[in-house]
C-alpha positions in Angstrom: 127.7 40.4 222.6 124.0 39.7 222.6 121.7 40.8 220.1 119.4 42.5 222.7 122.4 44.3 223.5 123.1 45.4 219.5 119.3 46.0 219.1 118.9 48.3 222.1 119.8 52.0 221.2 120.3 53.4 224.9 122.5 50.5 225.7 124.2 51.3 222.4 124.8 54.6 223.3 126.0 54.2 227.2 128.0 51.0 225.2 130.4 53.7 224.0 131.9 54.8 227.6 132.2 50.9 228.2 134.1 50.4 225.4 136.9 52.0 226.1 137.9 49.4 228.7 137.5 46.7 226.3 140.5 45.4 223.9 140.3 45.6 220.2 140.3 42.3 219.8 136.8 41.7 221.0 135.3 45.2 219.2 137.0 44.0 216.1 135.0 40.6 216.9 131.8 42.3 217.0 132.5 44.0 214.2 132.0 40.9 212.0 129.4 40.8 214.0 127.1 43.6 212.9 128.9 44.9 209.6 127.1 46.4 207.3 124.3 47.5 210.4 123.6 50.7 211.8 126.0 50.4 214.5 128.9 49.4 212.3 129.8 53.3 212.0 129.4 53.9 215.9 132.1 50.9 216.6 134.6 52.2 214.3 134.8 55.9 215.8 135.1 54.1 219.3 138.0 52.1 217.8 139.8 55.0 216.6 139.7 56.9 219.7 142.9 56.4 221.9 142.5 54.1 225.3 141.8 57.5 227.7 140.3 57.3 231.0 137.0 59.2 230.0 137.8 61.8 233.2 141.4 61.7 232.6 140.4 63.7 229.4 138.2 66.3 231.1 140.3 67.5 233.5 142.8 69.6 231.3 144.6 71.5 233.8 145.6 70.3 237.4 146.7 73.0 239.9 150.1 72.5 241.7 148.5 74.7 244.4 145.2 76.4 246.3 143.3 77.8 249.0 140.8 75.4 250.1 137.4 77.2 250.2 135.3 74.0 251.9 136.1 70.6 253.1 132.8 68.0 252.4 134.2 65.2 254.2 137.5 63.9 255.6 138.9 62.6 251.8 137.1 65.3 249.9 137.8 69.5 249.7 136.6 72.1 247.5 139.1 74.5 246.7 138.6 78.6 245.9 138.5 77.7 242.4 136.0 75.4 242.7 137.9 72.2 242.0 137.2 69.0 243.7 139.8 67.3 245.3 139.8 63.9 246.6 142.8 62.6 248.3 144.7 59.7 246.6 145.5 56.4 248.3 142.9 56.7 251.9 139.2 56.3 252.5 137.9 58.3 255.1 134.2 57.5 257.1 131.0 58.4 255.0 128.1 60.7 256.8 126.8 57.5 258.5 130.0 55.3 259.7 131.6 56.5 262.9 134.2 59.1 263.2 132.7 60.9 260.4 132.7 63.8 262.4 136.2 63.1 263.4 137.9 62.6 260.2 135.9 65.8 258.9 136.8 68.2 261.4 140.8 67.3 261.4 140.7 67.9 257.6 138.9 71.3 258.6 141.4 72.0 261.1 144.4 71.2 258.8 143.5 72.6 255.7 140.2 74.5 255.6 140.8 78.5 254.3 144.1 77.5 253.7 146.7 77.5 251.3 147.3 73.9 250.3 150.0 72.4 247.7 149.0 69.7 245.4 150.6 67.0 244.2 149.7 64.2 242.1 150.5 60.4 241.3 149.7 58.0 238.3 145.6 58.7 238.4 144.5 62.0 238.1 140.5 61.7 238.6 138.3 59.5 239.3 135.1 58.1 237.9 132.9 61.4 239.3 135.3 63.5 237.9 137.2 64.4 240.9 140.8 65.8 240.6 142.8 63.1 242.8 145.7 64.7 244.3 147.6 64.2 247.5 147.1 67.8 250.0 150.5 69.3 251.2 149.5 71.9 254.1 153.3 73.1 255.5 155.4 70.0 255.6 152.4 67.5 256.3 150.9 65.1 253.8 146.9 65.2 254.5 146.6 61.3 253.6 149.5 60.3 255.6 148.0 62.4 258.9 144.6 61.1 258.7 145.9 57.5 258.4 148.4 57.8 261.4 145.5 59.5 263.1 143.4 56.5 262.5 141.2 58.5 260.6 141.7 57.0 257.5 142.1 53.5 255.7 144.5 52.9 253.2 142.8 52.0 249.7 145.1 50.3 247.3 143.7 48.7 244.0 146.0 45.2 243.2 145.6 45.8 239.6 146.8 49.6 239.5 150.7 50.5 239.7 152.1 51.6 243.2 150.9 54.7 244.7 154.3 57.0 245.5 153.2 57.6 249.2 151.7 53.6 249.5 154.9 52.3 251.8 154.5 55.2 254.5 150.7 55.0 254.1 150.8 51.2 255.1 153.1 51.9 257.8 151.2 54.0 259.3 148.0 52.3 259.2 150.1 48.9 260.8 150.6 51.5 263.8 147.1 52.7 264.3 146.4 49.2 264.1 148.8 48.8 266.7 147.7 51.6 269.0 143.9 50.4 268.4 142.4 53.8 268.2 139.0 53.6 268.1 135.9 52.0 266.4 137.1 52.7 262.9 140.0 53.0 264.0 140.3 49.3 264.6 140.3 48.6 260.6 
């Protein structure tokens, strides 16, 4: 680590969020580093805390179920309770890509004043503190609908662990590909 880095409080402060990320091995190196300063104290609480996604912590209770109060876009819902929900595993258009309006109004039709059932993989939330939870409205999954609609694209990280849904997801966006449905449809 620099010293600008050391010597700049605000950095200092928004260093702690950072830091979780980081392994010990390199906080215990900058330790050496600036023992004995007024940061020395700062990087020994962030080593003592456990390795928790920041959000991960927040969010203390997940609901297995809702009525979904207002859909924002085709990937994110609001339910009565005021949670945010963004669905795991598929990227829908934003406001100024096309079939915005599209991918919206399906998740409007499908869910929207309904009563939806959630359920959840690995990740809970994301780094807005969303809850991240796959929408069950009757027997359909929301994310698998919009991607076989060719609503949606599938988004996979490499370095995360398998997403429970991720083969049908994939399969599904193979046959949109296939059916070449659209401008963002087309993938």
């Amino acid at each position: 680590m620099s010293k600008k880095i050391v010597q700049d409080k605000k950095r200092t402060v928004n260093l702690s969020k950072k830091l979780i990320i980081v392994p010990a091995a390199l906080l215990i190196g900058l330790l050496s580093v600036v023992g004995g300063t007024k940061y020395e104290k700062e990087i020994k609480q962030i080593l003592n805390q456990p390795a928790v996604n920041q959000f991960q912590s927040q969010i203390k209770v997940l609901p297995k179920e809702g009525i979904v109060k207002r859909v924002i876009d085709g990937d994110t819902l609001i339910l009565e309770d005021n949670t945010e929900i963004r669905l795991v595993g598929v990227n829908t258009p934003e406001k100024s890509d096309p079939y915005f309006l599209e991918a919206t109004n399906f998740t409007k039709r499908l869910v929207e004043n309904k009563k939806v059932t959630l359920e959840y993989d690995a990740y809970t939330s994301d780094r807005f503190g969303r809850v991240l939870a796959y929408v069950i409205v009757g027997d359909k999954n929301l994310s698998i609908e919009l991607v076989k609609n060719g609503l949606a694209k599938v988004a996979i990280y490499e370095d995360r662990r398998k997403l429970i849904y991720q083969d049908e997801l994939l399969k599904f966006q193979e046959s949109a590909k296939s059916k070449k449905l659209g401008v963002w449809k087309q993938f």
